[in-house]
N, C-alpha and C positions, 0 to 999 in steps of 0.2 A: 121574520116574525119577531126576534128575540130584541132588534129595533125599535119596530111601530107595531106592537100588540093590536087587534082590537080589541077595545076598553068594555066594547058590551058582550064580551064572552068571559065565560070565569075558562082559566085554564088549570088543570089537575093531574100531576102526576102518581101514575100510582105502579110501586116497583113491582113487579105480579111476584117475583122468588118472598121480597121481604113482606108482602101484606097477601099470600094466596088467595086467603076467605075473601078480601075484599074484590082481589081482582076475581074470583070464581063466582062470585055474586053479580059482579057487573055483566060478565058473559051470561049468567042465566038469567039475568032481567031483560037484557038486552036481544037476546039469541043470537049472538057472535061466537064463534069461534077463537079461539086464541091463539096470537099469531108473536111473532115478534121480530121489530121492531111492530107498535103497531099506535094506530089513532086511531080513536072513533071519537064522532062528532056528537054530542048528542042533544036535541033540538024539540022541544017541548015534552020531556021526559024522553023521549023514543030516538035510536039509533037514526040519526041524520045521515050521515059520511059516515066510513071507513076505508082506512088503506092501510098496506102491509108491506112490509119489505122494504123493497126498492121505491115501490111509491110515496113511501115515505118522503118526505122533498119540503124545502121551504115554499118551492112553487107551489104544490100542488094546496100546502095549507093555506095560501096567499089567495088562491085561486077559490075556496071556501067558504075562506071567512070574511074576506071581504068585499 
């Protein structure tokens, strides 16, 4: 992914220890859970994808989003 991005998704990291409020904001607009390692996809405002852990993967982002 860190390659050949796709260019029509914005990507955002956000450290949940250093920004809580933000990341406890995303899990309550979203209705996620918080996990970690963790991705969520999110696709017309609303929770598209997520995966946790182990799922975590170049594959499975690859598999997504493009």
């Amino acid at each position: 992914m860190q390659d050949d991005p796709n260019r029509e998704v914005d990507y955002v990291l956000v450290k949940v220890i250093e920004s809580r409020p933000v990341s406890n904001r995303i899990a309550e607009d979203l209705g996620v859970k918080h996990e970690s390692p963790q991705i969520i996809y999110v696709k017309d405002r609303a929770k598209y994808w997520t995966a946790s852990h182990s799922a975590v993967t170049s594959a499975h982002m690859a598999a997504v989003l493009n």
